[in-house]
C-alpha positions in Angstrom: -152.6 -33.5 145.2 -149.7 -32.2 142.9 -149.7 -35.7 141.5 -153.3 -36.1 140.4 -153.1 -32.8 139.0 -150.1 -33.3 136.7 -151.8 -36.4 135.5 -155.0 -34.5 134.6 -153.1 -31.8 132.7 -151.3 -34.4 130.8 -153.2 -35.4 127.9 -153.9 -39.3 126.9 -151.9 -40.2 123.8 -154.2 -41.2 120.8 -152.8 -45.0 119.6 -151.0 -44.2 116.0 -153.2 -44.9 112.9 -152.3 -47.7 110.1 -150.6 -45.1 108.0 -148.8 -43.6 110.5 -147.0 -46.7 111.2 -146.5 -47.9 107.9 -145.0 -44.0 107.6 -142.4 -44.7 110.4 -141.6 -47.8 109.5 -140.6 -47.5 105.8 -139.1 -43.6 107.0 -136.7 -46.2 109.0 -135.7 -47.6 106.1 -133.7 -46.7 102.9 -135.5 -47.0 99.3 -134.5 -49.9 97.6 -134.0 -49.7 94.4 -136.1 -52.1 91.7 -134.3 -53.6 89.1 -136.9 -53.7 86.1 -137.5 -56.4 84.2 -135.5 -56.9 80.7 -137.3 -56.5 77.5 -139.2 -59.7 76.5 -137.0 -59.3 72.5 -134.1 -60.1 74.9 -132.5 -63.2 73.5 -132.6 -61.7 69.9 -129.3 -59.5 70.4 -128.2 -62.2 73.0 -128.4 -65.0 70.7 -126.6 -62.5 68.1 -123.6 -61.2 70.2 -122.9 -65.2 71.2 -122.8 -66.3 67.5 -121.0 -62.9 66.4 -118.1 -63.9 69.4 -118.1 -67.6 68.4 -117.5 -67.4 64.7 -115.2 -64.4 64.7 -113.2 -66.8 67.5 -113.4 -70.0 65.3 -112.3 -68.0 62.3 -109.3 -66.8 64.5 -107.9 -70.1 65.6 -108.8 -72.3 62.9 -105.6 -72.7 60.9 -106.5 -71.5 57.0 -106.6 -74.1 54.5 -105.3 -74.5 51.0 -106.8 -75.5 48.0 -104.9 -76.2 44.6 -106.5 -78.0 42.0 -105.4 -79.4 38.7 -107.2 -80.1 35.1 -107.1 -83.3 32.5 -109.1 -83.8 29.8 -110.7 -86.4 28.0 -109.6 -86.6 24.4 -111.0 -89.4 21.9 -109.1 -90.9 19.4 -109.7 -91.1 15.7 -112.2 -93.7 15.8 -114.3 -92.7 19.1 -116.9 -90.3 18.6 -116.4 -86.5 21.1 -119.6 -88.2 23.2 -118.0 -91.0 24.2 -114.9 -88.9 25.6 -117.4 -86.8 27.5 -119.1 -90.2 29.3 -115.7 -91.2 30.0 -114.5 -88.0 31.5 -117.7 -88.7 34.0 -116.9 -92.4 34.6 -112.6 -91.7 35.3 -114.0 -88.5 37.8 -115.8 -90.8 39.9 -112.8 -93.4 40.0 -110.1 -90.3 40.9 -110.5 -91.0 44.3 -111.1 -95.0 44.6 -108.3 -96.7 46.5 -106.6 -98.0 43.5 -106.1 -95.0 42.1 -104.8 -93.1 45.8 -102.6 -96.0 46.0 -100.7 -95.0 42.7 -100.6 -91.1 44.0 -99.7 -92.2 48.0 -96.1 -91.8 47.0 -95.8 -88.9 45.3 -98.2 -87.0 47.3 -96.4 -87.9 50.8 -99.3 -88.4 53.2 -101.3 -91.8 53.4 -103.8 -92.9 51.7 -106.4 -92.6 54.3 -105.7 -88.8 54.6 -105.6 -88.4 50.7 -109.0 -89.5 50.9 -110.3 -87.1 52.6 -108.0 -84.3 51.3 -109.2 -84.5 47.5 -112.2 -83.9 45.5 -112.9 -84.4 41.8 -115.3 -82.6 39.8 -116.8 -82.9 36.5 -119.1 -80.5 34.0 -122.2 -82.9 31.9 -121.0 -80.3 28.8 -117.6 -80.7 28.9 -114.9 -84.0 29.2 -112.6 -81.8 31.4 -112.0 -83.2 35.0 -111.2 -80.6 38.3 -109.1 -82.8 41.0 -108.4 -80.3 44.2 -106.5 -80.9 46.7 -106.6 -79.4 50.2 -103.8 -79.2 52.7 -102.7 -76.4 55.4 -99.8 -75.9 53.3 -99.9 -74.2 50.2 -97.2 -76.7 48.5 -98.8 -80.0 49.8 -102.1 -79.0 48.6 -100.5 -78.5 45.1 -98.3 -82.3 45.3 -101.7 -83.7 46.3 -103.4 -82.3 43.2 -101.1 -83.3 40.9 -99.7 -86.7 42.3 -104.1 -87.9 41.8 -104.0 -86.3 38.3 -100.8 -88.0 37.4 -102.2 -91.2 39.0 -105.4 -90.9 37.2 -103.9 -90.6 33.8 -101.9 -93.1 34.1 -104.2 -95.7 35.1 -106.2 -95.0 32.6 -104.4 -95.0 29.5 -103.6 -98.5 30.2 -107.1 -99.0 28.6 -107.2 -96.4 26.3 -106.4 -98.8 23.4 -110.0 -100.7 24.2 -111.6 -97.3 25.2 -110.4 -94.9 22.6 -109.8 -92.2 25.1 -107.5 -91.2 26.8 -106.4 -88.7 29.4 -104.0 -86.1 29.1 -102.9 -83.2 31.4 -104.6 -80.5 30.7 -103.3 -77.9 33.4 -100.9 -78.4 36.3 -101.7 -77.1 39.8 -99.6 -74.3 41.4 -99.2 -73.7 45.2 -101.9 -71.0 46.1 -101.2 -67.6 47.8 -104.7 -66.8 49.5 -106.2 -69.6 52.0 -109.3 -71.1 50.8 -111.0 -71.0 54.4 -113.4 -67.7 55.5 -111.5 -65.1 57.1 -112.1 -64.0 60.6 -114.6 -61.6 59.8 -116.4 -64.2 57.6 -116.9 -66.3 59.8 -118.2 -63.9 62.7 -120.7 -62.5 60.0 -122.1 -66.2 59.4 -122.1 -66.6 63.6 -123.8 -63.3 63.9 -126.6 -64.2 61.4 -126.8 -68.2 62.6 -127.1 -66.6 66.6 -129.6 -64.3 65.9 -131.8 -66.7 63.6 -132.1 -68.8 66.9 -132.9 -65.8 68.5 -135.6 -65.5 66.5 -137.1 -69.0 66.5 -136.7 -68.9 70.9 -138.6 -66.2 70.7 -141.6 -67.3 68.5 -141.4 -71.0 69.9 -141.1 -69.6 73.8 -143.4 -71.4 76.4 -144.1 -68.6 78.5 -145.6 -66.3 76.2 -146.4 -62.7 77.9 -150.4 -62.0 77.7 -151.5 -59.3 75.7 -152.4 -56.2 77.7 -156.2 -56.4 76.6 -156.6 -59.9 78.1 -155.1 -58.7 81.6 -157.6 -56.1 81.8 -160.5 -57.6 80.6 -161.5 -60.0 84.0 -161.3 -56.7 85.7 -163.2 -54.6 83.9 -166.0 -57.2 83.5 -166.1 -57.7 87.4 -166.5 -54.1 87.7 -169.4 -54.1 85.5 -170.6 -56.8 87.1 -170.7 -55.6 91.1 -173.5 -52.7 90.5 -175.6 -55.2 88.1 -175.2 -57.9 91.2 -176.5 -55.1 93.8 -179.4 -53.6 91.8 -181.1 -57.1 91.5 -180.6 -57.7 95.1 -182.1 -54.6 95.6 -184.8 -55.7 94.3 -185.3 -58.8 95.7 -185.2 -57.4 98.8 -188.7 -55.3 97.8 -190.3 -58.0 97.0 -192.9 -60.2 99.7 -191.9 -63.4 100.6 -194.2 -66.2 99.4 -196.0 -66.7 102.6 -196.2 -63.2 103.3 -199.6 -61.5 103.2 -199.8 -58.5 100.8 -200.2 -54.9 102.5 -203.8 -52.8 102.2 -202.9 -50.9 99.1 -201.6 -54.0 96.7 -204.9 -55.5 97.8 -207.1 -52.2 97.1 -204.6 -52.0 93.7 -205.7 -56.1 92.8 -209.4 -54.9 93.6 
């Protein structure tokens, strides 16, 4: 008896709703924290900050380079007009680095021909017979030696034929061993990898595949299918109402048709 009365006065326990058990269960565990998403600009100062570090790095360990140049000019003789000098001074530039004329400054400049070619440049103005002939080298005193062992080489050669040209060419100035380094400085160089980084930035970001939808597209399916639902149910609504086709009518649409 004492048993079937404690089992009366205890009372049933009511099975735990959805909520309650979604309650316990995330009370059981700790919060996580969400990491949100980065901006979709993102790449912009990426790109920026890569280029920035890479040029400010290349102008670091690059070694600098020299460039000393020296000037000779084209001067006619009695019986050549000052035009013709000026055509020549056009034609012996684009000679002053040909291999006949490297081979002649090889010696002097100390280096071999193959790397004098690609460590001089001659320039030329179409309004005056003066030649530029630069010469680039890590050290300050090569780059001079190269620049004047070409110009040397260059006049020489051609005042052999100044008798049947009428001009000839003469050393105008000789080239001095620079102090400052020709090459862009450190922070050059990052300014130039800052501006290259973050002009690819730029295009990635216009030329992107995955392009974010606007917020306007994302909400119009939704708001268009809540329009839609009531407009759905009234017309069912009413085409519940009406008879079906073999349906008789009722005693008041008759009396209504009479």
């Amino acid at each position: 008896m004492a048993d079937t009365a404690a089992k009366k006065s205890e009372k049933p326990q009511t099975p735990k709703t959805k909520q309650e058990r979604k309650a316990d269960h995330r009370s059981g565990k700790r919060p996580r924290r969400r990491l949100g998403r980065p901006p979709v600009w993102w790449p912009l100062p990426a790109c920026a900050v890569l280029g920035l570090a890479a040029g400010g790095a290349y102008g670091v360990l690059k070694a600098p380079e020299y460039a000393a140049t020296s000037y000779v000019v084209a001067v006619p003789d009695d019986t050549t007009e000052p035009a013709t000098a000026l055509g020549f001074a056009q034609a012996y530039a684009r000679i002053a680095t040909s291999s006949s004329t490297l081979a002649y400054a090889q010696p002097r400049a100390g280096i071999t021909a193959r790397e004098l070619r690609t460590q001089v440049r001659a320039e030329t103005s179409p309004e005056s017979p003066m030649i530029a002939i630069t010469g680039t080298s890590k050290s300050p005193a090569e780059a001079a030696d190269i620049a004047n062992a070409v110009a040397d080489a260059l006049s020489l050669s051609s005042n052999q034929a100044a008798k049947n040209t009428g001009v000839q060419l003469l050393l105008f100035n000789q080239a001095v061993a620079p102090t400052d380094p020709a090459s862009p400085s450190a922070a050059i160089s990052g300014a130039v990898g800052l501006c290259a980084g973050g002009l690819l930035g730029g295009l990635w970001l216009l030329a992107r595949p995955g392009r974010a939808r606007r917020p306007e597209e994302g909400t119009a399916a939704p708001a268009a299918a809540a329009v839609a639902e009531p407009v759905a149910e009234h017309v069912a609504e009413e085409y519940a109402t009406l008879p079906a086709q073999g349906e008789p009518a009722s005693a008041k649409e008759k009396e209504s048709v009479r």
